[in-house]
C-alpha positions, -999 to 999 in steps of 0.1 A, spaced: 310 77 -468 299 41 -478 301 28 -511 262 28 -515 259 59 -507 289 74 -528 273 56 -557 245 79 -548 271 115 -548 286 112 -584 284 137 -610 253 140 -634 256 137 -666 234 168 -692 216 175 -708 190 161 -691 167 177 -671 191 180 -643 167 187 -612 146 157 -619 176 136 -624 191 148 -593 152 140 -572 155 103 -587 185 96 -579 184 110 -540 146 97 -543 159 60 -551 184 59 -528 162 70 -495 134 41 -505 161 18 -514 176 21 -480 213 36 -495 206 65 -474 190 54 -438 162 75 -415 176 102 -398 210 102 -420 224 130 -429 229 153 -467 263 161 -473 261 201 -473 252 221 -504 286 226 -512 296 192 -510 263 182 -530 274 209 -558 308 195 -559 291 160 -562 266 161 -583 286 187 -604 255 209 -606 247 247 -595 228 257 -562 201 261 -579 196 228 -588 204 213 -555 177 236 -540 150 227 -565 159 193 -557 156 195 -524 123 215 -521 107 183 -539 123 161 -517 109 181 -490 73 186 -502 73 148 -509 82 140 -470 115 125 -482 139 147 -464 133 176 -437 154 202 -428 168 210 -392 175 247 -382 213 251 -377 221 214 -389 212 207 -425 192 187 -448 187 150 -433 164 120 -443 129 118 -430 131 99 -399 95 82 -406 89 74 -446 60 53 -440 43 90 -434 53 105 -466 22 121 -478 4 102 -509 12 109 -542 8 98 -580 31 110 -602 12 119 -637 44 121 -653 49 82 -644 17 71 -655 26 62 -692 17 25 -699 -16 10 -699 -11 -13 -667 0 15 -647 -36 33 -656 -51 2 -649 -37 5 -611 -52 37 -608 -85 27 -623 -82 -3 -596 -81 26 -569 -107 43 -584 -132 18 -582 -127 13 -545 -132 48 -536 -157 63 -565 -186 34 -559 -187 45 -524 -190 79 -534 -217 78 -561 -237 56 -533 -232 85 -511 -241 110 -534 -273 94 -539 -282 96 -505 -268 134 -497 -273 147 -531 -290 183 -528 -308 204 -556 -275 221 -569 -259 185 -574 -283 171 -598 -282 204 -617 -247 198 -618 -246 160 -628 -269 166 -654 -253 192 -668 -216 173 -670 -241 145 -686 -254 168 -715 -221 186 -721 -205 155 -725 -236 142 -748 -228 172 -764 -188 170 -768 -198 135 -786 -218 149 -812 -191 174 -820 -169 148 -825 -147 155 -795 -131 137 -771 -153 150 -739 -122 141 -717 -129 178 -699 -167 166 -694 -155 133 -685 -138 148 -656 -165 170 -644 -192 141 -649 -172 125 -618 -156 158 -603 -199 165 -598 -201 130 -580 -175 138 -558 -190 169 -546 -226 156 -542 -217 130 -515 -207 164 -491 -175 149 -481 -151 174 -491 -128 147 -493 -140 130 -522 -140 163 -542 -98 169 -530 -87 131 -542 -111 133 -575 -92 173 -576 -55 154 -561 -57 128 -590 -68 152 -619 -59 141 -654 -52 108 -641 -91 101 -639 -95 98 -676 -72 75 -689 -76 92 -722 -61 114 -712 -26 99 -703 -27 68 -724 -32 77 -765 -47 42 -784 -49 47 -822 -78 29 -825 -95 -1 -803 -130 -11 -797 -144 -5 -833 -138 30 -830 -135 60 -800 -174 70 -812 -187 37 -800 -168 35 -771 -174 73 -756 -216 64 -768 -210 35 -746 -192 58 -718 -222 82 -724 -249 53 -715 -233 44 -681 -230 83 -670 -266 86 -678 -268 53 -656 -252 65 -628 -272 95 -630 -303 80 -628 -300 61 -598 -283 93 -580 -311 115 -591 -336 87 -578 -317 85 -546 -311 46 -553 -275 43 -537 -273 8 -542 -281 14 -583 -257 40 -578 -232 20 -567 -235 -8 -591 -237 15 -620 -204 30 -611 -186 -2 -607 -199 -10 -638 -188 17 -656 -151 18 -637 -148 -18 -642 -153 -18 -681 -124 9 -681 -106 -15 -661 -113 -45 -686 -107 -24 -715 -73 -11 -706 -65 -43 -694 -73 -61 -723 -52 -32 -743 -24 -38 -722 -23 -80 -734 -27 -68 -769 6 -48 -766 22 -74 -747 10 -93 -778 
């Protein structure tokens, strides 16, 4: 075994959360290149002895691994790296999502794919979709004057989008992403923009925007109204993240 790759095998060290320790380490080493396409896992037993954790572990470990196209399994043989990592499926990990430039990268994402779908949805929008939009619209009105955060009717606002362009595919990456559509939600500022009452009124206005031009089947309104709206996330977490920096 190479030197690389035994700096890869040596015992973990609680009381962390073992299992995710044990994912990032074989994780790092596979995209770093310590363990090569096609190589092969030392055995379980040899992992336990290791990594100086139970089965159990190593299992968990490697179901993740798995799931995350990192390492397949080969009847008879064992546990070997993916031959093709540029085909691991997609994924955001919410857990790694805690600074404000890091929710400005998905925001960035966000506006290339969501613009396209509210222009879409005004086009193909049906009955049952602007009952829906409109209702996200009011319960998030109504959130605000409760004094809440609306970050559930935030979600559903664009969840509603995604399903009114009849691309089911829209609807699984706004559903694939999740909490990571409202930044809010990941990222907790004390207090920024004069207040979180101006800025959800403000959030507010451009749904009700967006709205409009999908209920008047305007998909280039509907386009520029959600880049607007996406954008001024974008500029605000942006501008949040130099004041930190600050």
């Amino acid at each position: 075994m190479s030197t690389r790759r035994q700096s890869a095998f040596r015992p973990l060290r609680p009381p962390r959360n073992l299992t995710g320790e044990l994912i990032a380490r074989l994780s790092e080493a596979i995209t770093s290149g310590s363990l090569l396409p096609n190589a092969r896992l030392p055995t379980e037993h040899e992992m336990i002895a290791s990594f100086g954790v139970s089965r159990t572990v190593i299992r968990e470990a490697l179901a993740v691994l798995r799931a995350e196209g990192l390492v397949q399994t080969r009847q008879g043989s064992g546990v070997y790296v993916a031959s093709d990592l540029l085909r691991r499926p997609f994924r955001i990990d919410p857990e790694g999502l805690q600074s404000i430039a890091e929710v400005v990268q998905v925001l960035e994402l966000r506006i290339a794919v969501e613009t396209e779908a509210a222009s879409l949805a005004a086009t193909r929008r049906k009955k049952a979709d602007l009952e829906r939009i409109a209702a996200a619209t009011q319960a998030f009105e109504d959130a605000l004057e409760r004094g809440e955060s609306a970050i559930d009717e935030d979600y559903e606002f664009h969840c509603a989008i995604g399903a009114a362009t009849g691309n089911a595919y829209f609807s699984s990456f706004l559903g694939f992403i999740g909490r990571l559509i409202i930044p809010r939600r990941s990222i907790t500022v004390a207090a920024e923009d004069g207040g979180r009452r101006p800025y959800l009124t403000r959030v507010l206005s451009e749904h009700q925007a967006i709205a409009r031009a999908i209920e008047a089947a305007d998909a280039g309104d509907a386009r520029r109204a959600m880049r607007t709206h996406l954008r001024r996330s974008c500029q605000r977490y942006r501008r949040l993240a130099r004041q930190s920096a600050g």
